[in-house]
N, C-alpha and C positions, 0 to 999 in steps of 0.2 A: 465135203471136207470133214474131217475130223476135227473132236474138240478137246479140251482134257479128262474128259471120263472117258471116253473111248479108249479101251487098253489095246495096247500093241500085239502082236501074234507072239506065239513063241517059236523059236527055231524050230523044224520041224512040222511045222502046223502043217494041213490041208486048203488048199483054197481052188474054189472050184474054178475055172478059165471059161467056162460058156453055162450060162442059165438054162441053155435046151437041153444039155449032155452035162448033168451033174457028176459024169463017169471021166471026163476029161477035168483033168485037175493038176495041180503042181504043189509044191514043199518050199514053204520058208528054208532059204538058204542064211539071209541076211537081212539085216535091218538099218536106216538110216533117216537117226532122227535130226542129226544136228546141220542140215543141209536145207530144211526148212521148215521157217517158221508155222505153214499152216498146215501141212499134210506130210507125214511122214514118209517114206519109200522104202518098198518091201523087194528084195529082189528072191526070186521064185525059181525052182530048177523045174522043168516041164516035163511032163510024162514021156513028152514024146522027144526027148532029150532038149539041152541047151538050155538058157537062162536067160532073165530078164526084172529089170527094176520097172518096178510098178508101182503109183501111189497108193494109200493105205484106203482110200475111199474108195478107191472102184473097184476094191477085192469083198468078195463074200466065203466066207471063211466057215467050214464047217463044224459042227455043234458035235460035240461025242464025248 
């Protein structure tokens, strides 16, 4: 879960979609905080086309 110091991604960001294949990855499209109180929801466009909202905890998000 996320807390209040954890900051949200920015539009644009990287985020990897599998731990084994840090090569497979998707892009903040969107953000959505106000739909819940404990974890926010990231929707992601995928490399390998299409999209999807995902919570903000079980994304790892690249350093650069």
């Amino acid at each position: 879960m996320t807390d209040t110091t954890t900051p949200l991604p920015v539009i644009g960001a990287r985020c990897w979609r599998d731990r084994i294949s840090p090569e497979t990855g998707a892009t903040v499209l969107n953000l959505a905080t106000e739909f819940s109180d404990t974890d926010s929801l990231v929707e992601l466009a995928y490399d390998e086309g299409d999209s999807g909202w995902w919570p903000l905890s079980t994304l790892v998000f690249e350093q650069s």
